[in-house]
C-alpha positions in Angstrom: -3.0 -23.2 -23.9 -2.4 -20.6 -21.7 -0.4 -21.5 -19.0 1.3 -18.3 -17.6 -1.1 -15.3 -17.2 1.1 -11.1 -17.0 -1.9 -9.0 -16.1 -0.9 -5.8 -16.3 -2.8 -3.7 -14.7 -3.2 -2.4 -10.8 -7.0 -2.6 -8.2 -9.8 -3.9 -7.9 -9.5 -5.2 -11.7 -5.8 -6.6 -11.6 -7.4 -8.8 -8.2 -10.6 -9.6 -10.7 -8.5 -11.2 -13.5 -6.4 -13.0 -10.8 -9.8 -14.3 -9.5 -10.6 -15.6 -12.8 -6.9 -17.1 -14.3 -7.4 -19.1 -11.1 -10.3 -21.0 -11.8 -8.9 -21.5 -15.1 -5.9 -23.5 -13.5 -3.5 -20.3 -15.2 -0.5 -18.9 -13.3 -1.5 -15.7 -12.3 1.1 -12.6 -12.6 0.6 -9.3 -11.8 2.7 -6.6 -13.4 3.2 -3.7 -10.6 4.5 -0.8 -10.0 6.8 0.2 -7.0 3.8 2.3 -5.6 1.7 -1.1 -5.8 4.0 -3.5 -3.9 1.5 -4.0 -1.1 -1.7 -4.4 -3.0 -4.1 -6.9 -2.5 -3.7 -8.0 -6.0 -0.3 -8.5 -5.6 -0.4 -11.0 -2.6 -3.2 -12.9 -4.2 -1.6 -13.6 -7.3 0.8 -16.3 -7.7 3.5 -14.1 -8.5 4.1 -10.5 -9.2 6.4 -8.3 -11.3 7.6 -4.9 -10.6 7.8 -3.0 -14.1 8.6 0.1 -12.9 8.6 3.5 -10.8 5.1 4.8 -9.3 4.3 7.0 -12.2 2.3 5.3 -14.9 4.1 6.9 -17.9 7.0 4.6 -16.3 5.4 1.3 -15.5 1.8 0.7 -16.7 2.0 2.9 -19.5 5.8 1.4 -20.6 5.2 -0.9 -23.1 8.9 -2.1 -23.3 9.0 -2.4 -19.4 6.1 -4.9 -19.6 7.3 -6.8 -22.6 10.2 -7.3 -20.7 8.3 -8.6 -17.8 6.7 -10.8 -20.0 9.7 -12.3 -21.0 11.4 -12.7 -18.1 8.6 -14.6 -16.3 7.9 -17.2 -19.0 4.4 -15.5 -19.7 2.0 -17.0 -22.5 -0.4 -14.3 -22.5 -0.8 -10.7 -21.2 -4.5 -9.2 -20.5 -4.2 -5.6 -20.0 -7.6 -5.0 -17.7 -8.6 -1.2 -18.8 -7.9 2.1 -18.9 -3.4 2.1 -19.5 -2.2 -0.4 -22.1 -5.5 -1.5 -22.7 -7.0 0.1 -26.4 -3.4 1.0 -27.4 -3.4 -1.0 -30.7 0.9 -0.3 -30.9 1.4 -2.3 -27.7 -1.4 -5.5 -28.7 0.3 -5.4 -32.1 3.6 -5.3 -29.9 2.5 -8.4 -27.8 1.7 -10.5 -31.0 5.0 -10.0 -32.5 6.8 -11.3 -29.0 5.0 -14.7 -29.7 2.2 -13.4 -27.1 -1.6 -14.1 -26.6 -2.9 -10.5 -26.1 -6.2 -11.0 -24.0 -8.6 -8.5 -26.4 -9.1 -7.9 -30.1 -6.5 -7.4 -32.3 -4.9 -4.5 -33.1 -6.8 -4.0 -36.3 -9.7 -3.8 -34.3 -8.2 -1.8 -31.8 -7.7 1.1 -34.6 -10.5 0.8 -36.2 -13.1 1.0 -33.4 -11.0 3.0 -30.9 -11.0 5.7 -33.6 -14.0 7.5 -32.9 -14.4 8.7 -36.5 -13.9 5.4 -38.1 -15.9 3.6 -35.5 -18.6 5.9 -36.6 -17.9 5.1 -40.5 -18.0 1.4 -39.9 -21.2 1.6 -38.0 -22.6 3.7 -41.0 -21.7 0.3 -43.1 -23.3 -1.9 -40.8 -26.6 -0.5 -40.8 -26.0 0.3 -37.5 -27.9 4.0 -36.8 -25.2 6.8 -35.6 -25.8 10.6 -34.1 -26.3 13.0 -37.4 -22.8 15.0 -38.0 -19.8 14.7 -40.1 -19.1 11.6 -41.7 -15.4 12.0 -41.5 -12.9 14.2 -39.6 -13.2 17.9 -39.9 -9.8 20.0 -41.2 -11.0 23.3 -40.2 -14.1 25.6 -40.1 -15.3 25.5 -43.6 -15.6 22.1 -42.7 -17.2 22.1 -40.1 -19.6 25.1 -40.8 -20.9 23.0 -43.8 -21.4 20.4 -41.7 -23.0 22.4 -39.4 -25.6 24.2 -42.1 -26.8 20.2 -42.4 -26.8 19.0 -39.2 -27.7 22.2 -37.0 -26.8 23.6 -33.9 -25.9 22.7 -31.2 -23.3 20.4 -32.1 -20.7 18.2 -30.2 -16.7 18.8 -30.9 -15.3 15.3 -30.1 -11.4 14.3 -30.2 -11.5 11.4 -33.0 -8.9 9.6 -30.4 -10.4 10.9 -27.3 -11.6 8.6 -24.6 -13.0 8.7 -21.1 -15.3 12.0 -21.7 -12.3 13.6 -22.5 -11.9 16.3 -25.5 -15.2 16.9 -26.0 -16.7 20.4 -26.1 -20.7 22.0 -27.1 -20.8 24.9 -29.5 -24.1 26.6 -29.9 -23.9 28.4 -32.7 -21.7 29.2 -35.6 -19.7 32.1 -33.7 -18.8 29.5 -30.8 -18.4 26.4 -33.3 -15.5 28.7 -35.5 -14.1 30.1 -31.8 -14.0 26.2 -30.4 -12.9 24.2 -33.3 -9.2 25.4 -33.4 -9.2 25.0 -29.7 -10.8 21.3 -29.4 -8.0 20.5 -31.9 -5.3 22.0 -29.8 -6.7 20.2 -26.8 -7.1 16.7 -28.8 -3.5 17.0 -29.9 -2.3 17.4 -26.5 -4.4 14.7 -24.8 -3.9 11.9 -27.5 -1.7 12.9 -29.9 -4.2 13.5 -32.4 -5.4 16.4 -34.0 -8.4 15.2 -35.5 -11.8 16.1 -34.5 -15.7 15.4 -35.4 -18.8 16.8 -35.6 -22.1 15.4 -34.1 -25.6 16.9 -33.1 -26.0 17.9 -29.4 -28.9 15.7 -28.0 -29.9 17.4 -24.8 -31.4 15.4 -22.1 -30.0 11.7 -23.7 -29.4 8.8 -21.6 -26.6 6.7 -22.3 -26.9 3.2 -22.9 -23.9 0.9 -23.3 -24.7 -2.6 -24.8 -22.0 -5.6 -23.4 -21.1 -8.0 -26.7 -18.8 -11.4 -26.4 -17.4 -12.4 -29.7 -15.0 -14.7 -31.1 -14.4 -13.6 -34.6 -16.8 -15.5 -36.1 -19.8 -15.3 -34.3 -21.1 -12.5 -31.5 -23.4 -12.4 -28.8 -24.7 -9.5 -26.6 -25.6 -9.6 -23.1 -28.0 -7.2 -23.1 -27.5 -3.6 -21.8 -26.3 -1.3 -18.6 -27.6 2.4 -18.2 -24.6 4.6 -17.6 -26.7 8.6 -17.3 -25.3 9.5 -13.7 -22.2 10.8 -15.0 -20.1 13.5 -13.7 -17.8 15.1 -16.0 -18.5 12.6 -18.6 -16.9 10.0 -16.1 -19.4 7.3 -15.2 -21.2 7.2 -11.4 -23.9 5.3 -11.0 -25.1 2.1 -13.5 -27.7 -0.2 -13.8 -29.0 -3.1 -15.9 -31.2 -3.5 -17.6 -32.1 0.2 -18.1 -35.6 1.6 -17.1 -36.1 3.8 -20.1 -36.2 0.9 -22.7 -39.2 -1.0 -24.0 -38.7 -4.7 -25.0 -38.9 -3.8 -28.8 -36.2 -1.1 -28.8 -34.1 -3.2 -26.0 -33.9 -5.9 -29.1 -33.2 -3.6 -31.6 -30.4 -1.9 -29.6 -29.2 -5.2 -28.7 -29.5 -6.7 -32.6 -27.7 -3.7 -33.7 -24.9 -4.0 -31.0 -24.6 -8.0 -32.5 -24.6 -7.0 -36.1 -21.5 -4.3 -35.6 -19.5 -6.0 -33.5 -20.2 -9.0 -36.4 -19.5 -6.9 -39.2 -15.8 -6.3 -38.0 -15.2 -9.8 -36.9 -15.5 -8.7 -33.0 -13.2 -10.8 -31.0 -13.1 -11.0 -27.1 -15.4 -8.8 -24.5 -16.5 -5.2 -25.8 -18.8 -2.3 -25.4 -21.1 -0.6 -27.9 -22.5 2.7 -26.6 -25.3 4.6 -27.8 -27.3 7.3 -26.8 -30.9 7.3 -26.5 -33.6 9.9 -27.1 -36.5 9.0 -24.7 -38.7 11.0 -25.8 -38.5 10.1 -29.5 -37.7 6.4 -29.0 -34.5 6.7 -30.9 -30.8 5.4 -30.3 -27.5 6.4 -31.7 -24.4 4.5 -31.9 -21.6 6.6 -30.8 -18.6 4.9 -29.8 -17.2 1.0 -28.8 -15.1 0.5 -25.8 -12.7 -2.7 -27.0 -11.8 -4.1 -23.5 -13.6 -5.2 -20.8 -15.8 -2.3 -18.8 -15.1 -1.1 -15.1 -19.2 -1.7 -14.6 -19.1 -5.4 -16.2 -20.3 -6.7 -13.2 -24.1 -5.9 -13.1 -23.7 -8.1 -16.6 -22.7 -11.0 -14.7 -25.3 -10.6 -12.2 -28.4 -10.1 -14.0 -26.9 -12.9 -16.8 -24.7 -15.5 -14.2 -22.1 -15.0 -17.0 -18.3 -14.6 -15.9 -17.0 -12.3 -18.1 -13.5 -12.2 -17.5 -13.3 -16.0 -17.7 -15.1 -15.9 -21.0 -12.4 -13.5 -22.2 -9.7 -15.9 -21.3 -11.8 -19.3 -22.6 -11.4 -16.5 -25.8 -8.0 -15.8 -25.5 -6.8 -18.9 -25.4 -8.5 -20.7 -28.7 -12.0 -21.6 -27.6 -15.1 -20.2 -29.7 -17.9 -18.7 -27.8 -19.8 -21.1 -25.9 -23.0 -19.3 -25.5 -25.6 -19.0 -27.9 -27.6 -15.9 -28.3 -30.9 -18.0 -27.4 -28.8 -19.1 -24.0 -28.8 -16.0 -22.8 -31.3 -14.7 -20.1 -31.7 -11.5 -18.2 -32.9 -12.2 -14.7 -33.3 -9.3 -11.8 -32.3 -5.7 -11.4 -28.1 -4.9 -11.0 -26.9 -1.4 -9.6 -23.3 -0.6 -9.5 -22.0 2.3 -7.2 -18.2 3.6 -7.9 -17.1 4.2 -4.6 -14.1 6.9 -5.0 -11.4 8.3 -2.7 -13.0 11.9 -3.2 -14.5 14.5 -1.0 -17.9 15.7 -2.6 -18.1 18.2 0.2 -15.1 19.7 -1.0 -15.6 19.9 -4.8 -14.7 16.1 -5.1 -11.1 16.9 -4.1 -9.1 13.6 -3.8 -8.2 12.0 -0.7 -6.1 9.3 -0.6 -4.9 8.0 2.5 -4.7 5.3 4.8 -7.8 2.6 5.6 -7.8 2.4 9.4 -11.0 0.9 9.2 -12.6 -1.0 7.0 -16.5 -2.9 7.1 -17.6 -4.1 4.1 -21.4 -5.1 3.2 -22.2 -8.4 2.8 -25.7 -10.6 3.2 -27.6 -11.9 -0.1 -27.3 -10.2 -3.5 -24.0 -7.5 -2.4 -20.8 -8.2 -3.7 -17.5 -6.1 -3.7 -14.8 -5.2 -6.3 -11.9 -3.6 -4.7 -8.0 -4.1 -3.4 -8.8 -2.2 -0.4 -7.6 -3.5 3.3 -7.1 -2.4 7.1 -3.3 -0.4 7.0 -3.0 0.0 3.3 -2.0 3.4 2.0 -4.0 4.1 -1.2 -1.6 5.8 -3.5 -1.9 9.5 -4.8 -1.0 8.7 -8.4 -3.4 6.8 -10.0 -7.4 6.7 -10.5 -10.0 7.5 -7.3 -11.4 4.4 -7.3 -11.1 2.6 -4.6 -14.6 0.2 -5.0 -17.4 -0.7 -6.9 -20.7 -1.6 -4.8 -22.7 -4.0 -7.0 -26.2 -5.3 -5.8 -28.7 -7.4 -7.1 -32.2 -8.4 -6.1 -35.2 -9.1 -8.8 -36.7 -6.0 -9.3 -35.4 -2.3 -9.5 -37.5 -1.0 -6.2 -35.5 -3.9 -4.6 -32.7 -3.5 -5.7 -32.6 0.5 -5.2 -33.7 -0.8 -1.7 -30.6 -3.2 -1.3 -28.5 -0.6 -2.0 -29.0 1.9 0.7 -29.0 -1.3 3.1 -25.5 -1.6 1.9 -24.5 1.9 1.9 -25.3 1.9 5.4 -23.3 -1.4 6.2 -20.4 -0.1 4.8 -17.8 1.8 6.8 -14.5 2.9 6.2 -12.7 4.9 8.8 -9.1 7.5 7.5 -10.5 9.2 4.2 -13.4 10.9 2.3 -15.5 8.8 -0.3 -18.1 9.6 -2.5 -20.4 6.9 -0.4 -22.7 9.3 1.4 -23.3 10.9 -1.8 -24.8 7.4 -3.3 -26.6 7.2 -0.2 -28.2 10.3 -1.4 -28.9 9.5 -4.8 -30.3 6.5 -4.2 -33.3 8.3 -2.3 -34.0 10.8 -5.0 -37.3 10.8 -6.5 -36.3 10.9 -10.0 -33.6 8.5 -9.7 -36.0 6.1 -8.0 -38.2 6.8 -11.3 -35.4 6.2 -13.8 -36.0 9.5 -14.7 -32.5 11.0 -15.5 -30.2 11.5 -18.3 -26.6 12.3 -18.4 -26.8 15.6 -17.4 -29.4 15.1 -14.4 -26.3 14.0 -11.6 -24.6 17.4 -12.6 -28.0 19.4 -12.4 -28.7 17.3 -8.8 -24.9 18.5 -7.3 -25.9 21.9 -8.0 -28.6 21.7 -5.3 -27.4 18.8 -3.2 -27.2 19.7 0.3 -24.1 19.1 2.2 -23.8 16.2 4.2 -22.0 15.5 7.4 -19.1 12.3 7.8 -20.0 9.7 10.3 -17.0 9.0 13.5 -16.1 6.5 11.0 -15.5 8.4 7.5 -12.9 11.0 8.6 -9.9 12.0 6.8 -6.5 11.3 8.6 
């Protein structure tokens, strides 16, 4: 049993997990740092930690400093959210050996599907169908130019450790791909540590598609999928489930294949296949797997009525999947809007400061994720994200339609947030269609006209 929950982790996801070890009778314990003493998630919980100086290299990101934590407050188990601590395979392997539950896969797993490169291999042995490129890591450009003569150009660069959109880079022909190469490994050794870099083919105009999978190491399940185009920067804006582009046939193929990987490697916990998807030819790649739980999981848990987090946990703590895949039913339309602390007027330049007014939407089918409250002081050195906006209703013109009805509700008076913008999108033509891809919300900034803040949206 777990008894003694450490969540280590700060937001609107440290609150979510205390929400959850709650209604699992757990003692919930947040894990702070000194920059996160007031935070909602910290007075909610039961009790609270502090591991550690503002900067995350120093707290979140300090292994020691939470096994420490651990220790000291009796903990039985320690679920690390995402983003930090959360795919680092050293610290779950770390938790184990303190006589730990970590809440997520083992560390094997960890390694072998957070490695871009060998998440690709094991796919390849799963049947599972993956973008054409290198098979393996590239050393250097004979390598890669080889590859290259094979797979064509353009072709994708990608950090074998990267993560989060980050050290990826497009070469277009063989002049830019010899010119890039020595400089996506640079950039992949500085970011992760890792040197190693692959080679895929540049699909231009793909949507991505991300498939939600529960497993317990014997047996998996999916929960059908979330359409994640409206990126920016690689980084994740706008989703939606279930996606408009798919067909029932190749929505249960994704889905079979997403079941059949995360089977093949004894899956255990709440994870994230994602593919991309080539409307116009009907095809889908596998290209990475995200092994924690997902900042959108909650348009999963409305269009399903399955509690995620608390399925991790029933996991975690010995219980095999109690779902089978028959059991589970898609129902309605779920948007998710990531409300951040950003100024799209002003290049998205951040803008942290205080909330002196804050109205939230509310009514039928609107819920809220955040830690935000009148008087708190968002801090400057962590992530933007400051909300996530999730509606439901039973069809997508509904739901798009709930959405700006909630956009409007919401006010929030002392700093810039990318709300307006949503309010926007929501009313663009091709976004009403579905028709976008993951470089449409990049294309639509280009030519979005500025907009003006309300009395209540100024910056202080």
């Amino acid at each position: 049993m777990i008894r003694r929950l450490l969540i280590v982790n700060r937001g609107e996801i440290a609150l979510r997990v205390v929400r959850a070890a709650r209604e699992l009778g757990m003692v919930s314990i947040v894990a702070h740092s000194e920059a996160d003493a007031d935070s909602l998630a910290v007075e909610q919980a039961d009790e609270a930690v502090c591991i550690g100086p503002a900067q995350a290299a120093r707290s979140y990101l300090n292994s020691e400093a939470v096994l420490a934590a651990a220790k000291a407050v009796g903990a039985d188990a320690v679920h690390p959210g995402y983003g930090f601590l959360s795919e680092n395979a050293d610290f779950a392997r770390a938790v184990a050996a303190a006589g730990l539950v970590f809440v997520g896969p083992d560390a094997g797993i960890i390694e072998r599907m957070g490695d871009k490169a060998m998440a690709r291999q094991t796919a390849i042995e799963a049947g599972v169908p993956v973008v054409p490129g290198s098979p393996r890591a590239v050393n250097d450009t004979r390598e890669a130019l080889a590859v290259a003569e094979g797979v064509g150009f353009p072709l994708l660069i990608k950090a074998a450790a990267g993560g989060g959109g980050r050290g990826i880079r497009v070469a277009e022909n063989a002049a830019a791909l010899q010119s890039q190469l020595p400089m996506a490994q640079a950039e992949a050794r500085s970011a992760f540590g890792d040197d190693r870099v692959y080679l895929e083919r540049f699909i231009a105009r793909a949507r991505h598609i991300e498939v939600q999978v529960l497993g317990d190491g014997q047996r998996a399940i999916h929960l059908f999928e979330r359409e994640c185009s409206l990126q920016r920067r690689r980084q994740k804006v706008f989703e939606e489930s279930p996606s408009p582009a798919l067909d029932a046939p190749t929505r249960e193929a994704l889905c079979r294949s997403a079941v059949a990987l995360a089977e093949h490697v004894g899956y255990f916990g709440a994870g994230t296949l994602e593919y991309l998807y080539d409307d116009r030819t009907g095809e889908f790649f596998f290209i990475e797997m995200n092994t924690r739980i997902q900042v959108e999981h909650p348009i999963t848990e409305a269009v399903t009525g399955i509690d995620l987090v608390r399925e991790m946990l029933r996991l975690a703590r010995g219980e095999p999947l109690r779902h089978a895949q028959d059991d589970i039913v898609g129902r309605g339309w779920a948007i998710e809007m990531r409300i951040n602390a950003e100024d799209p007027d002003n290049g998205f330049f951040p803008s942290p400061g205080r909330v002196e007014r804050l109205v939230w939407p509310a009514g039928p089918g609107v819920r809220i994720d955040s830690g935000l409250y009148e008087g708190y002081r968002m801090p400057p050195f962590y992530d933007s994200l400051v909300a996530k906006l999730i509606v439901w209703d039973e069809c997508r013109e509904s739901a798009l339609a709930r959405a700006a009805r909630a956009l409007d509700e919401f006010q929030l008076a002392g700093f810039a947030t990318t709300a307006r913008l949503h309010r926007q999108l929501v009313e663009d033509p091709c976004v009403r269609r579905g028709e976008v891809d993951t470089g449409f919300l990049e294309r639509w900034l280009a030519h979005r006209p500025a907009s003006n803040p309300t009395e209540e949206e100024v910056v202080s």
